[in-house]
Residue, then its C-alpha position, 0 to 999 in steps of 0.5 A: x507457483x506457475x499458477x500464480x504467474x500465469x494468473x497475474x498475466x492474464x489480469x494484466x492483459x485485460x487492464x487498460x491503460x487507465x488502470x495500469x496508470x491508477x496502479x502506479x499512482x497506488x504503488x507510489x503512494x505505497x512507496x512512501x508508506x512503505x518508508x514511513x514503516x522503516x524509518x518509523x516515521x507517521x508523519x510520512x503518512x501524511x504525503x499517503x493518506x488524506x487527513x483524517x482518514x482511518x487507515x492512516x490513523x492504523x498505520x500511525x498506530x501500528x509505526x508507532x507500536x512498533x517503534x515503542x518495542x524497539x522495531x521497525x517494518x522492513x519491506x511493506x510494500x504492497x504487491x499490487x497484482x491487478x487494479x480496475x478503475x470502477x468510478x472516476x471524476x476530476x477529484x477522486x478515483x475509485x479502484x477494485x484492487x487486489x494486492x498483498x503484503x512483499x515479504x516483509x521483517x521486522x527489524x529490532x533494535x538489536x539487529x535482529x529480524x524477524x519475518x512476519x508470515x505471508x498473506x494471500x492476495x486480499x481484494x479491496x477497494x481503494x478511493x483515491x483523492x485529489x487534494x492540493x498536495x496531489x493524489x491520497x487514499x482517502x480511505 
């Protein structure tokens, strides 16, 4: 695991100050889907993602997946381990961004849990957009 330390650290002394504030606009908005995944509630999508975009529409699906078998996803946050911006204008922001999935469960109805397996970290790329509402992923 010092690898992995040692690597996160050399990404965040190569970020700039305007990537270390993109990433925390990201880690709020992940804040708020991660409750929308425990309170089984997609509506909370819309306070993440502009209308009509397709990961809000698979998140919806998948809290409501969920939900209909008597569960709700604990712990959804996305680890954002580095986070570059790569175009910005006054209206959006597109950002290279590798990240993965905290240690997330599945918490029953019953109380019972489950842990759903760890991912490796995963690059994407993410574009944000300023909306009268304030930032959301547009895609």
């Amino acid at each position: 695991m010092d690898w992995f330390v040692a690597w996160v650290a050399a990404i965040a002394a190569l970020a700039t100050s305007d990537d270390v504030r993109w990433a925390g606009v990201l880690g709020g908005l992940d804040d708020v889907r991660a409750e929308a995944f425990a309170s089984a509630d997609p509506e909370l999508l819309g306070e993440v993602y502009v209308r009509g975009s397709s990961a809000r529409a698979s998140d919806a699906e998948l809290i409501r997946d969920y939900e209909r078998r008597g569960a709700r996803v604990m712990g959804a946050d996305l680890i954002v381990l580095s986070c570059k911006v790569g175009h910005a204008s006054t209206d959006r922001v597109r950002l290279e961004v590798v990240d993965r999935l905290a240690e997330a469960h599945v918490e029953w109805d019953d109380g019972t849990t489950r842990t759903l397996p760890r991912d490796l970290p995963t690059r994407r790329v993410v574009t944000l957009m300023l909306t009268a509402h304030g930032w959301r992923i547009e895609n």
